[in-house]
MARDODREN-659615 format. One line per 2 residues: number of its first residue (from 1); their letters; for each residue z, y, x of N, C-alpha, C. Coordinates in steps of 0.1 Angstrom, whole numbers, plus 2048, in hexadecimal, padded with zeros to 3 digits. Layout:
<nodes>
NUM	A	Z,Y,X,Z,Y,X,Z,Y,X ~ ...
</nodes>
This chain:
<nodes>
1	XX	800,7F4,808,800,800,800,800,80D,809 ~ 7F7,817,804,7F7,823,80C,7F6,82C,803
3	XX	803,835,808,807,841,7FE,802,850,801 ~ 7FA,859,7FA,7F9,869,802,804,86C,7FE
5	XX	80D,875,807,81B,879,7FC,81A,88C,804 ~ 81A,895,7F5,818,8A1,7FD,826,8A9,7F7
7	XX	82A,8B0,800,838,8B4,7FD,83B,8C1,805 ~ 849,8CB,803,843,8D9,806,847,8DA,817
9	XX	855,8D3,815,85D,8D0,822,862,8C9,825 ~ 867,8C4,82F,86E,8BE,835,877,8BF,842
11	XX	887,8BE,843,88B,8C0,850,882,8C2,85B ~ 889,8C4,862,894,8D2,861,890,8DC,85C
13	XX	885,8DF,856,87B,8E8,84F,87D,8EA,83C ~ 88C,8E9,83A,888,8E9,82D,899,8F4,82A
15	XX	898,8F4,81B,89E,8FE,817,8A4,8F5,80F ~ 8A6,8E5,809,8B5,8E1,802,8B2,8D5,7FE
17	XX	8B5,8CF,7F7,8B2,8C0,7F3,8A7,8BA,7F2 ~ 89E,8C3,7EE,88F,8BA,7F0,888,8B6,7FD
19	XX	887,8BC,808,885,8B9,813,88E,8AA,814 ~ 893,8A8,813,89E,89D,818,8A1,898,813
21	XX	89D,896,804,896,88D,7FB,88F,886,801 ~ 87D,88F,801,871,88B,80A,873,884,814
23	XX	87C,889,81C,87E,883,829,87E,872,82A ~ 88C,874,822,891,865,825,888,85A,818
25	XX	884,861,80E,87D,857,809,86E,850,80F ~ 86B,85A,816,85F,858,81B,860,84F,827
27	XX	86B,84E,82F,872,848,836,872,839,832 ~ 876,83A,827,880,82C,81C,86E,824,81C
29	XX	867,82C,818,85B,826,815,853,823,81E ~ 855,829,829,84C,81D,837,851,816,83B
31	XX	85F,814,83C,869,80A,846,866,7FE,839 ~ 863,7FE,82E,862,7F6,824,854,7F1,827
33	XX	846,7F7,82A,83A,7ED,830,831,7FB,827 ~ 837,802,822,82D,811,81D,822,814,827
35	XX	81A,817,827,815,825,833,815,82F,82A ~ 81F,83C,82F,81B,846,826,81D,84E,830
37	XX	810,858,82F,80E,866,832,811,86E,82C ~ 819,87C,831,822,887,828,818,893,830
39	XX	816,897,827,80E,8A8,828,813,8AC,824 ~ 815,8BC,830,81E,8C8,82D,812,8D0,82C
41	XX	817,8DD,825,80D,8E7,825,80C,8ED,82F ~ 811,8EE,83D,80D,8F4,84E,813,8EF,855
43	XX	810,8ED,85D,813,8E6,86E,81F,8EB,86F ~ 82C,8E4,873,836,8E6,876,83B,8DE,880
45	XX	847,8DF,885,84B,8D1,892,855,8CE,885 ~ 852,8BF,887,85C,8B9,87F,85B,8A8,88D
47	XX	868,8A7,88A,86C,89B,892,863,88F,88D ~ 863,882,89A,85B,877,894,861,86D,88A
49	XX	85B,867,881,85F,860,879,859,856,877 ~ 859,84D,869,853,840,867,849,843,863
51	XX	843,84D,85F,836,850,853,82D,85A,85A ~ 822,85C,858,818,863,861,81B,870,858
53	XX	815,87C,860,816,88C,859,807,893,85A ~ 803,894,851,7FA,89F,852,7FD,8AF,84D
55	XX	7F5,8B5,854,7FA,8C6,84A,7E7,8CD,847 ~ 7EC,8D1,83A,7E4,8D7,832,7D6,8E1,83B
57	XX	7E2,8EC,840,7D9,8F4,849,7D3,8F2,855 ~ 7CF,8E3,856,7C8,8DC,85F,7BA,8D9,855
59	XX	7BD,8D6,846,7B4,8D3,840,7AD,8E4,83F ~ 7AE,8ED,841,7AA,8FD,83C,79E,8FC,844
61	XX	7A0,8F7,853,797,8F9,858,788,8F2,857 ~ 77C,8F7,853,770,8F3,84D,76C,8ED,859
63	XX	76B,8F2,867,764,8EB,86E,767,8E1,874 ~ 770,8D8,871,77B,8C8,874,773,8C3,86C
65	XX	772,8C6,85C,76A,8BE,84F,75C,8C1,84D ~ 756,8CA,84F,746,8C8,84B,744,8C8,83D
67	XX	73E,8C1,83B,737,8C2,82D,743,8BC,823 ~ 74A,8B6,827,754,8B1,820,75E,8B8,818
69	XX	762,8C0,824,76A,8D0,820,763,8D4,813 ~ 756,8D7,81A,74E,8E2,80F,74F,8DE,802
71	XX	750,8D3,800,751,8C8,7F2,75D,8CD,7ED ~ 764,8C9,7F4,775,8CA,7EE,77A,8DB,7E8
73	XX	771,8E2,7F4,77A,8ED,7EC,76D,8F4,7E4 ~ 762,8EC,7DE,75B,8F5,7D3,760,8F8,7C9
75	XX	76C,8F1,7C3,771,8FA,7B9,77B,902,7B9 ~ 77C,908,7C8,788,911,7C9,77F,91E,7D0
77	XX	775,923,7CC,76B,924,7D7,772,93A,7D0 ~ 779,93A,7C7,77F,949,7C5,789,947,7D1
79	XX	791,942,7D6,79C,941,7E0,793,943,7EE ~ 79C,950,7F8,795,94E,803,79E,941,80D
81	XX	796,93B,810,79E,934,81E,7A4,937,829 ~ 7B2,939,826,7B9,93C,836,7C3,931,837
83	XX	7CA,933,840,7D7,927,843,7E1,92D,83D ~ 7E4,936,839,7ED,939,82B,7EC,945,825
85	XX	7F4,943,816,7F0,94C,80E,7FA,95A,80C ~ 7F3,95F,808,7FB,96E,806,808,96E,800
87	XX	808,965,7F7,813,961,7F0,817,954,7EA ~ 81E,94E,7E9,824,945,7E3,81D,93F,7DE
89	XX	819,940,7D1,80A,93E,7C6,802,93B,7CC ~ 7FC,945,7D9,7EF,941,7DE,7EF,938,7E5
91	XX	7FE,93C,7ED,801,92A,7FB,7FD,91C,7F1 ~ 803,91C,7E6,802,910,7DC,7F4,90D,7D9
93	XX	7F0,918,7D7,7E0,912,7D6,7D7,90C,7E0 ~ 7D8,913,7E8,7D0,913,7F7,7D5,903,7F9
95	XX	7E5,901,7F7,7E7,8F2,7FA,7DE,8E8,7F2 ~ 7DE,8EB,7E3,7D9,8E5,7DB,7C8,8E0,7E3
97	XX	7C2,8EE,7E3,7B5,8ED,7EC,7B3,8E2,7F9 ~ 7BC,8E1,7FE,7BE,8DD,80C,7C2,8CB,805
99	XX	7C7,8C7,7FF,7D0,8BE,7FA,7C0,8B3,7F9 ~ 7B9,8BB,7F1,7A9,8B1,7EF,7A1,8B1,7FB
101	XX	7A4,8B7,803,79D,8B5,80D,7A2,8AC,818 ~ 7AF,8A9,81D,7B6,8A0,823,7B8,891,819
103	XX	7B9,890,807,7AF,881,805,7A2,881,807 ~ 79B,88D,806,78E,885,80B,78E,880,815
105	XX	794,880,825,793,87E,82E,79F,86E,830 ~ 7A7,86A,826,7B2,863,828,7AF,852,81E
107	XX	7B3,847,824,7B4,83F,81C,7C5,83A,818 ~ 7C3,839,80D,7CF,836,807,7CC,833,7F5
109	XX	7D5,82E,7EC,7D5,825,7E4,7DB,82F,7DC ~ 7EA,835,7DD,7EE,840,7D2,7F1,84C,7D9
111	XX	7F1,858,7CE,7F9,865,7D4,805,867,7D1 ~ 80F,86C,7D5,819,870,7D0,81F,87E,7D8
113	XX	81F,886,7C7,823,896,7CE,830,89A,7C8 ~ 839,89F,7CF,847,8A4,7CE,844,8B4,7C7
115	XX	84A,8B8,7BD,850,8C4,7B6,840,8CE,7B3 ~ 842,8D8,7AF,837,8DE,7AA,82B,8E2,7BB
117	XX	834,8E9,7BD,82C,8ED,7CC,823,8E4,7D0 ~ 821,8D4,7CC,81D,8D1,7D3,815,8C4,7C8
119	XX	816,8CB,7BF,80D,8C3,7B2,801,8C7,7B4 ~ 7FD,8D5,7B4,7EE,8D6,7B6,7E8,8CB,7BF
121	XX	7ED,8C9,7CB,7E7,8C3,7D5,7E6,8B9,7D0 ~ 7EB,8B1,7C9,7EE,8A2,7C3,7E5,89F,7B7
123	XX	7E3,8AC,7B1,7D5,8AE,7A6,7CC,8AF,7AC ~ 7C8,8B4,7BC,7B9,8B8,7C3,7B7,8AA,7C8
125	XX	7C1,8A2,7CC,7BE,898,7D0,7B9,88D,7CA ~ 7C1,88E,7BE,7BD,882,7B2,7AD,887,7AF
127	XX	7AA,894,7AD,79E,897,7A7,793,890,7B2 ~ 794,892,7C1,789,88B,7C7,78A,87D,7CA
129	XX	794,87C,7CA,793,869,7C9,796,85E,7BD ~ 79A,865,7B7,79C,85C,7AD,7A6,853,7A8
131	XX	7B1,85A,7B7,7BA,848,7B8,7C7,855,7AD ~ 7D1,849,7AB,7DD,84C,7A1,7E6,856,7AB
133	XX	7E6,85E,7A0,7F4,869,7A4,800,86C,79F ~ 809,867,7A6,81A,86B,7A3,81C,87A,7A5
135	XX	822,87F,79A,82C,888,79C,83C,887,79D ~ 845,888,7A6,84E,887,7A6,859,894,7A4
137	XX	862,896,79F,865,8A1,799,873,8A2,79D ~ 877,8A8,7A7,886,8AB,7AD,88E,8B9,7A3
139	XX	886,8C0,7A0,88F,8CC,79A,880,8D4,78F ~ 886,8D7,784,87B,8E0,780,884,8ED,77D
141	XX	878,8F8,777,878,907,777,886,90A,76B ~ 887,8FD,763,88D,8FF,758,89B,901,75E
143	XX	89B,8F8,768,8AD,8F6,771,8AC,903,777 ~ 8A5,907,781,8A4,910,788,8AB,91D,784
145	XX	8A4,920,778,8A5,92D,771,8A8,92F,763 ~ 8B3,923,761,8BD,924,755,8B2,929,747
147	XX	8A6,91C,747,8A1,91F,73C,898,92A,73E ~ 897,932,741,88E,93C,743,885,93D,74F
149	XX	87B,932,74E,873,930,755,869,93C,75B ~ 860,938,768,857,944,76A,849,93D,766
151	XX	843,943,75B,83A,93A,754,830,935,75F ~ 82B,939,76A,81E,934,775,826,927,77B
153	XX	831,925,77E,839,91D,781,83C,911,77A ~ 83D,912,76C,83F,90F,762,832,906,75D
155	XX	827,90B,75D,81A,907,75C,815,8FD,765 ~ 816,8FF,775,814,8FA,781,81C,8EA,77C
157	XX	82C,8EA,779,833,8E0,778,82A,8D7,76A ~ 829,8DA,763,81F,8D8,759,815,8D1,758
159	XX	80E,8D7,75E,805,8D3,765,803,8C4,76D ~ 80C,8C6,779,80E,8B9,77C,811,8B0,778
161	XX	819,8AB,770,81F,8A1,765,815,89F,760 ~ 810,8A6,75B,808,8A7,74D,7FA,89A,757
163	XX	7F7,89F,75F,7EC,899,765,7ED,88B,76E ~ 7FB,88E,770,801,87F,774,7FD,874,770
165	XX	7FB,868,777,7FF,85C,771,807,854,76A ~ 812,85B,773,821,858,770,82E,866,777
167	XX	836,863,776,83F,870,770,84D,86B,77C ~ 852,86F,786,85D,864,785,867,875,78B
169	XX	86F,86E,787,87C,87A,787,88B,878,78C ~ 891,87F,790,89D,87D,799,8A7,878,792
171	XX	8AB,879,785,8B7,876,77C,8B0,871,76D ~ 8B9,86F,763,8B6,86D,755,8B6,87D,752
173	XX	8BF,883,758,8C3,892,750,8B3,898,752 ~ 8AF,898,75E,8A3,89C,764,893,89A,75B
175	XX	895,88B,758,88E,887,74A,890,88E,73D ~ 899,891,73B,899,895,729,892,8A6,72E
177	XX	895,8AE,736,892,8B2,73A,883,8B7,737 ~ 87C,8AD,742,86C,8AD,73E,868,8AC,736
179	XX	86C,89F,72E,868,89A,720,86C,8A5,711 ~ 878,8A9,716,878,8B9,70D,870,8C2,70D
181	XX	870,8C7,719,86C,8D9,71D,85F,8D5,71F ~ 85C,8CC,726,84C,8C7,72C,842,8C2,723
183	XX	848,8BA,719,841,8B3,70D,837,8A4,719 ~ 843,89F,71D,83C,892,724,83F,88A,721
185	XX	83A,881,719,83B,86E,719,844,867,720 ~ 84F,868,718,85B,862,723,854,857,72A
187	XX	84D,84A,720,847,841,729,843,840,735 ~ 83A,852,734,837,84F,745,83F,854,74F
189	XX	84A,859,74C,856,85F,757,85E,853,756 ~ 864,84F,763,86C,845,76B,873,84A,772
191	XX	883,847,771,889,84D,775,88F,847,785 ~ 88F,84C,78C,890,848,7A1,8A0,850,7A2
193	XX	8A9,84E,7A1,8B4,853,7A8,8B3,857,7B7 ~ 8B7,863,7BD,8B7,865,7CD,8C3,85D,7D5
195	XX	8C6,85B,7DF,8CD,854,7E5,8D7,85B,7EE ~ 8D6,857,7FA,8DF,85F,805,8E1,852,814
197	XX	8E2,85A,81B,8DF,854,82D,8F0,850,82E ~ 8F1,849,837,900,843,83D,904,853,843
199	XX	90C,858,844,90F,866,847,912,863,859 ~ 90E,873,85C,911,878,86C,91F,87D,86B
201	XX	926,878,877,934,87D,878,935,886,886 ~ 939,88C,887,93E,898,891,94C,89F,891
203	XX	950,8A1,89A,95F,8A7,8A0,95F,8B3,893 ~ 967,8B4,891,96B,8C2,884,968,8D0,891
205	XX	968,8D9,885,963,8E6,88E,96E,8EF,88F ~ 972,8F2,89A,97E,8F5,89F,986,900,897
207	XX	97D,907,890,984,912,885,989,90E,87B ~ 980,902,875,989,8F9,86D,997,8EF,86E
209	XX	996,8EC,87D,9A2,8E7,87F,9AD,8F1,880 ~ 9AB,8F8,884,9B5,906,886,9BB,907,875
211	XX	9B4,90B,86C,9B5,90D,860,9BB,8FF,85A ~ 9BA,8F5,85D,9C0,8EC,858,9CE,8E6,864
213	XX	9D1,8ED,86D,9E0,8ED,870,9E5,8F3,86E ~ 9E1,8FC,869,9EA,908,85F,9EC,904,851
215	XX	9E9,8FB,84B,9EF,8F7,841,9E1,8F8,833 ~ 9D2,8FD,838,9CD,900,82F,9C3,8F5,829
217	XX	9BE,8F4,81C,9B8,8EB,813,9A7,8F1,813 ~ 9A1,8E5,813,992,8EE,813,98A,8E9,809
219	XX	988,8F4,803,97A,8EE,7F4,96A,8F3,7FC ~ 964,8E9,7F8,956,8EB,7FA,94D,8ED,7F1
221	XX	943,8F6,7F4,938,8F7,7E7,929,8FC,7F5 ~ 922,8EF,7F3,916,8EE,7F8,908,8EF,7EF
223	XX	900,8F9,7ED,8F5,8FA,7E8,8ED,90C,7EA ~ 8E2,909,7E4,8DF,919,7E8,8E4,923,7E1
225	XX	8E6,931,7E1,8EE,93B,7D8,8E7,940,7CD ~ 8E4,939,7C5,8DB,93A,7B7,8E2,935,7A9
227	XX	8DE,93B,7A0,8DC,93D,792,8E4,92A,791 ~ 8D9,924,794,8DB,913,78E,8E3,910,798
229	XX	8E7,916,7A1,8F6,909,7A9,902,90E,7A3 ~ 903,91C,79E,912,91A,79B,919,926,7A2
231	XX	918,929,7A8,923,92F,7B6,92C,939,7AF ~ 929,940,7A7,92D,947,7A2,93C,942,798
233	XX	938,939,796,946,92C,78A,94B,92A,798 ~ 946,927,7A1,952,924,7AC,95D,92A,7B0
235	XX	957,939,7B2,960,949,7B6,967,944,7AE ~ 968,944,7A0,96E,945,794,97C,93E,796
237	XX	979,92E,796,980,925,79A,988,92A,7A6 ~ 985,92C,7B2,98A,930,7BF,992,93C,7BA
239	XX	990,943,7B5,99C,94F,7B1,9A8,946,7A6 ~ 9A5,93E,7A0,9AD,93A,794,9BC,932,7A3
241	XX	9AE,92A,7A7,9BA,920,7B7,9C0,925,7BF ~ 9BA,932,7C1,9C8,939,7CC,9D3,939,7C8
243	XX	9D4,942,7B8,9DF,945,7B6,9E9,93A,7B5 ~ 9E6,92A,7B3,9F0,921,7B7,9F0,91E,7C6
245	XX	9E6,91B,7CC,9E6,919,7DC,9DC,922,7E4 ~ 9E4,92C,7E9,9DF,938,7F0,9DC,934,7FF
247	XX	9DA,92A,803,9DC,91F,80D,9CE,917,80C ~ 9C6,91D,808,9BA,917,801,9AF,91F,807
249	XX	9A1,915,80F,997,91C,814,98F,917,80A ~ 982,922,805,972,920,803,969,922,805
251	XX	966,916,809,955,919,811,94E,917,80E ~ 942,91F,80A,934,91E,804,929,91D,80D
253	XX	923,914,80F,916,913,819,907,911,80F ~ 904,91D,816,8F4,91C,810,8EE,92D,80F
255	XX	8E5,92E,80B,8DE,93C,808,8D9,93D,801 ~ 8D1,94C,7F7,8CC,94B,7ED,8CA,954,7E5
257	XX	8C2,95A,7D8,8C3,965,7D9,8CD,96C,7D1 ~ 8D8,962,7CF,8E2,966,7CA,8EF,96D,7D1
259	XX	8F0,967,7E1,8F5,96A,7EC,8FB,979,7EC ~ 8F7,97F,7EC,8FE,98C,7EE,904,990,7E2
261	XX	903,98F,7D6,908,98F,7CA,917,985,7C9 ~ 915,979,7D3,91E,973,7D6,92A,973,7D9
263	XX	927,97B,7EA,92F,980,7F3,934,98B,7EC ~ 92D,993,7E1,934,9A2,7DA,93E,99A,7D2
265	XX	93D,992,7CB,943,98B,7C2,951,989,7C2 ~ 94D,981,7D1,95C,97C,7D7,962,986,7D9
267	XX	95D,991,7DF,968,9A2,7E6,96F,9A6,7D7 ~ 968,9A6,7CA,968,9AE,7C0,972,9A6,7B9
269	XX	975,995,7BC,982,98D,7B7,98C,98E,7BF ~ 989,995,7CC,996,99B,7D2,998,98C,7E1
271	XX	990,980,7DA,992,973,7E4,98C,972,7F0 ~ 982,97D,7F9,97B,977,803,982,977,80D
273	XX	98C,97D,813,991,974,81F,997,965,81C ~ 993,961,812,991,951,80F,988,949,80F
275	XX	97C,951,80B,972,94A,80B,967,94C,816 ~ 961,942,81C,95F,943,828,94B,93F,823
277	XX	941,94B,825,931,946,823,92E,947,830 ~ 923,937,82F,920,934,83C,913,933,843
279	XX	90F,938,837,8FD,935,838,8F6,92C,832 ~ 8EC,928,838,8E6,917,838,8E8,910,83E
281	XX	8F0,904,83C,8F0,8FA,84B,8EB,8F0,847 ~ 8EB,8E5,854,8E4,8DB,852,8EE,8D1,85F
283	XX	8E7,8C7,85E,8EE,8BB,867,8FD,8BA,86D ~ 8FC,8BC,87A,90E,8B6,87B,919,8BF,874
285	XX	913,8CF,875,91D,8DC,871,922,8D8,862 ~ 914,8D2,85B,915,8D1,84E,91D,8BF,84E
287	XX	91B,8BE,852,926,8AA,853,932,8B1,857 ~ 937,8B8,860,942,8BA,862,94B,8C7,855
289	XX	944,8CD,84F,949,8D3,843,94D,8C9,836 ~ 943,8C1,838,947,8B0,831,951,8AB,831
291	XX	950,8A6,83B,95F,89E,842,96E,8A8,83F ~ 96F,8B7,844,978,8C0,844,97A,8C3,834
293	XX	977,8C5,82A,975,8C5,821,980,8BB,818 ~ 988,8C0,80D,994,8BA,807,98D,8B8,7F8
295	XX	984,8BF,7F6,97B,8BC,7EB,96D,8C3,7E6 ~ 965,8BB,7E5,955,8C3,7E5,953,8C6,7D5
297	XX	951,8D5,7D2,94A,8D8,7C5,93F,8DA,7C3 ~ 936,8D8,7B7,92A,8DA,7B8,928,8DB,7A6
299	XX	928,8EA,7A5,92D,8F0,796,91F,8F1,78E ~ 912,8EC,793,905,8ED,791,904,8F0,780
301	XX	900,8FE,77A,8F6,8FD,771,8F3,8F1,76A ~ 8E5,8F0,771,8DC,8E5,76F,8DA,8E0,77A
303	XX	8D9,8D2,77C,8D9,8CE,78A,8CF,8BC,786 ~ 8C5,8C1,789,8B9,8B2,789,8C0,8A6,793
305	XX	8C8,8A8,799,8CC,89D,7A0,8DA,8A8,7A9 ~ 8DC,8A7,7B8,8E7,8AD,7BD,8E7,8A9,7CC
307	XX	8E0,8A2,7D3,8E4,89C,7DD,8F1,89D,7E7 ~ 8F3,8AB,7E6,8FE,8B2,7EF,90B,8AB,7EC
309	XX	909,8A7,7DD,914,89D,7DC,919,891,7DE ~ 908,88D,7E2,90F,87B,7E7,90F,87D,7F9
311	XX	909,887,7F9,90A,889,80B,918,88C,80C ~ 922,898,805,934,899,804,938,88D,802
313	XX	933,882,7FB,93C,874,7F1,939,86D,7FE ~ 929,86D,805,92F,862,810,934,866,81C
315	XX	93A,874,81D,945,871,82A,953,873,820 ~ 955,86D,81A,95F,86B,814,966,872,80C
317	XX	95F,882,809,969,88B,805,969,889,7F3 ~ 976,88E,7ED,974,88F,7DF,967,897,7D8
319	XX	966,892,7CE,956,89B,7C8,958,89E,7BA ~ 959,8AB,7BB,957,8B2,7AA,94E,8B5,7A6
321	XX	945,8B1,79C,937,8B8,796,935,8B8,78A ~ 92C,8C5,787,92A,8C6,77A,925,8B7,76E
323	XX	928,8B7,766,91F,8AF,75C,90F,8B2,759 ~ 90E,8BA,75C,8FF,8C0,75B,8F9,8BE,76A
325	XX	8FD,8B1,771,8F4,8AD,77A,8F3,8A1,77D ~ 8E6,89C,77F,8DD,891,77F,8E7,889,789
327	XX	8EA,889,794,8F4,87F,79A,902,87E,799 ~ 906,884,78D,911,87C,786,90C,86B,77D
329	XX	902,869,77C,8F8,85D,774,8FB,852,77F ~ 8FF,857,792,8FF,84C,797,90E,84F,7A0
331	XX	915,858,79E,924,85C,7A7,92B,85A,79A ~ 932,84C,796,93A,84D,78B,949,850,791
333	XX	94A,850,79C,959,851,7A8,954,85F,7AC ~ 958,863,7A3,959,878,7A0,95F,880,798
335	XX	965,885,794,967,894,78E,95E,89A,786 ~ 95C,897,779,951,89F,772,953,8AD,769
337	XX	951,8B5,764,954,8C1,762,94A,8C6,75B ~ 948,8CD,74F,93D,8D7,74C,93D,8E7,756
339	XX	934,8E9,756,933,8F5,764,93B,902,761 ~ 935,902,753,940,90D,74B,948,90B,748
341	XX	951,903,74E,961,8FD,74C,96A,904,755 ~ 96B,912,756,971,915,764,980,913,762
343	XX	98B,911,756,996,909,756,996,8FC,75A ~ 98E,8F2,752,98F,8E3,759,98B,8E2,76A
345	XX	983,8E9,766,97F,8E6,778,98C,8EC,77D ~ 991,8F4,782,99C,8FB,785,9AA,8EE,786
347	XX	9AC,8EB,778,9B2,8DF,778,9B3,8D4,77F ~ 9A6,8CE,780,9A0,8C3,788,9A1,8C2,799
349	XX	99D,8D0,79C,99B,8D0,7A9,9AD,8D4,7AB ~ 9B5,8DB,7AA,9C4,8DB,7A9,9CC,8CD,7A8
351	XX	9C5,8C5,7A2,9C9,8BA,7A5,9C4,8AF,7B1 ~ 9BA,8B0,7B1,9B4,8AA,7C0,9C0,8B2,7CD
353	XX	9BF,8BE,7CA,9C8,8C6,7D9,9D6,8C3,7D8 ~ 9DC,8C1,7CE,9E6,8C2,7CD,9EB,8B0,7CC
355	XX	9E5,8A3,7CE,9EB,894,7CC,9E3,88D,7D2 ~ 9E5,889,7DE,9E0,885,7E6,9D9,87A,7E6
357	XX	9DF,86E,7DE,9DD,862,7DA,9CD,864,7D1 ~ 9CC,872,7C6,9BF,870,7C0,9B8,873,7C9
359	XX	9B8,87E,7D1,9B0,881,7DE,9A9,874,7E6 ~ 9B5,86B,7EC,9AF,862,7F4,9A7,856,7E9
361	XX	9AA,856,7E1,9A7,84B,7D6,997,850,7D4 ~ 995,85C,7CE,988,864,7C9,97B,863,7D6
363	XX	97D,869,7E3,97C,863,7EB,978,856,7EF ~ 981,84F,7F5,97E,83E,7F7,971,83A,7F1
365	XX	979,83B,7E0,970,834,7D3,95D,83D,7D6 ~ 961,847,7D8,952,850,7D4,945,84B,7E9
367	XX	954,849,7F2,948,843,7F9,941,838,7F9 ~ 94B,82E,7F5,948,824,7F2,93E,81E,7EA
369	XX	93C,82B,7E2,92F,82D,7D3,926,82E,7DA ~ 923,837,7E3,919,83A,7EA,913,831,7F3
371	XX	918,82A,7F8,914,81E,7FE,906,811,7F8 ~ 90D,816,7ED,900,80E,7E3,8F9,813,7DE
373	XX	8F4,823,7E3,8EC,82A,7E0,8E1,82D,7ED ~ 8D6,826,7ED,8C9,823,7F7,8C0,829,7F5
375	XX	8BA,82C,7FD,8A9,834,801,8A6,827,7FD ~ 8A7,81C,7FD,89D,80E,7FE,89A,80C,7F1
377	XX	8A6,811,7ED,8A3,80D,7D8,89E,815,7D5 ~ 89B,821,7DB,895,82D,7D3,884,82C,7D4
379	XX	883,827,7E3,874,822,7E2,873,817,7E2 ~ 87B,80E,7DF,876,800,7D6,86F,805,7C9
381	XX	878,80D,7C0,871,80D,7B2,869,81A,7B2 ~ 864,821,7C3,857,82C,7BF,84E,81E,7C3
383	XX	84B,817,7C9,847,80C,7CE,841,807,7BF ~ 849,802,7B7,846,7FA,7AA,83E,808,7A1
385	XX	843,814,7A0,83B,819,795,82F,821,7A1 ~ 82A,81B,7AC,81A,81D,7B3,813,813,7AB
387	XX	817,807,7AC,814,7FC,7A8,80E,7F9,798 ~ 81B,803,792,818,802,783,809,80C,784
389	XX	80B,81A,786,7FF,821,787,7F3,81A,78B ~ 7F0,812,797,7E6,80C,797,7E2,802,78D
391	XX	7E8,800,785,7E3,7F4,77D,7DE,7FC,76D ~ 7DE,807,76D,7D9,80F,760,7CC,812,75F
</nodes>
């Protein structure tokens, strides 16, 4: 079996769960006997892996393809060709463009494209070859922006589904989802749960140890600083916790365009010499906020899945998350909460800091969950619905 799989990023090149989604599924699916090639839309350094890479703006260039090129991009022939676009919209298209011109040049059996960015390319493809195309659907516009979608975005997502073979999506929540707002045939959406890696451990970071021989407790909230994570119910929560344990750090890792609204947030509840923002991290800094960590929140809106959470559940830490997210379907060793619950939540996590026994228990049980959560299972059953696609 040979897969095109086009996707926007990937480590260390990416901005939050989908990259690293991509990553390791694509991963999951060679070491399994896949060949799959992942196309980014530009040349990037990205470390070696199991799966071959192509990038788009290698396809831009006409004089590599010849007459071939010329084919592929006749029906984009209003778009100028460059290696990227002015904007967003146009980077997407250009991909799209580029996407038919790398299967015309590729052998393989199916396509499979990750989130809207990269559905055009997955439509350009299908249209010159013929072969079946997955859309796989990690987050839509509806999560993003609380229902009030950006209609070209909205359309794009649409779009893709709609032209799919098949449909496959990160959670059940994720599903009703499309089959609501999208008007898709549940039949052809399948639902793939995401997984999580055996976690990286590293020495704690010395600021944290300092803070924790002084007697202090540390809540975590990992995601970008937007509308659909939450951040804002966190503050909330975090001011409600001082006032019983003033002994209490919060750290928020991530960025976003919510970020400085954030940081105002915190000054304006009077709590920011408690709450500590740290940017965007990634790898050991972000394993050791893990590990250091007395309990991970993740207050998400809407949340198509969550991964940040089984990455916190497998180094062991306790995990609170909203109800309104897709990997509560597979972390039943959690804490669940509606987002707009900022008394229960308050309650809940007051109890994790405060009894040590739930702490180590919630913990244990939630890495232990994780453990039976595989990249192998995830592309075993993208594996089965290739399979189904070809047979229609």
């Amino acid at each position: 079996m040979n897969v095109l799989m086009f996707g926007w990023e990937l480590p260390p090149h990416n901005s939050g769960g989908l990259g690293i989604a991509c990553l390791h599924l694509a991963n999951a699916l060679a070491k399994g006997g896949v060949e799959v090639t992942f196309v980014l839309p530009r040349a990037i350094e990205v470390a070696a892996h199991s799966f071959a890479l192509a990038f788009a703006d290698d396809g831009l260039n006409a004089e590599k393809r010849g007459e071939r090129v010329a084919s592929a991009y006749s029906s984009f022939g209003s778009i100028a060709m460059g290696p990227f676009g002015d904007d967003l919209f146009e980077e997407v298209e250009r991909y799209a463009a580029a996407g038919a011109v790398i299967a015309a040049s590729q052998d393989f059996d199916v396509i499979h494209a990750h989130d809207w960015l990269s559905f055009g390319a997955g439509i350009e493809a299908a249209r010159v070859t013929g072969k079946p195309f997955i859309a796989h659907v990690h987050a839509t516009e509806i999560d993003r922006t609380g229902n009030n979608p950006n209609p070209l975005i909205y359309a794009r997502e649409k779009e893709g589904m709609a032209a799919a073979n098949n449909v496959i999506t990160v959670s059940n929540f994720t599903k009703s989802v499309v089959t609501s707002n999208y008007g898709i045939d549940p039949s052809r959406v399948e639902v793939i749960h995401n997984a999580v890696e055996d976690p990286a451990y590293d020495s704690l970071l010395p600021t944290l140890v300092s803070y924790k021989n002084l007697g202090y407790r540390m809540v975590l909230f990992v995601g970008r600083m937007t509308l659909q994570k939450g951040p804002d119910y966190f503050l909330k929560v975090a001011k409600r916790i001082l006032a019983y344990k003033p002994r209490t750090l919060f750290v928020m890792v991530g960025s976003g365009d919510r970020e400085g609204q954030v940081i105002q947030e915190a000054s304006d509840l009077g709590i920011s010499d408690k709450v500590i923002f740290t940017g965007f991290l990634r790898g050991r800094e972000l394993a050791s906020l893990y590990q250091s960590a007395d309990v991970f929140v993740m207050p998400s809106v809407s949340e198509p899945f969550g991964i940040a959470a089984l990455e916190a559940a497998s180094h062991g830490t306790p995990v609170l998350i909203s109800k309104q997210s897709g990997v509560s379907e597979v972390l039943s060793h959690a804490l669940t909460v509606d987002f707009w619950d900022v008394d229960d939540m308050t309650d809940k996590l007051l109890s994790v800091l405060k009894y040590s026994s739930l702490q180590q228990s919630l913990g244990a049980n939630g890495q232990s969950q994780t453990k039976t959560l595989r990249w192998s299972d995830a592309a075993r059953k993208c594996l089965t619905t290739y399979q189904q696609a070809l047979q229609l």
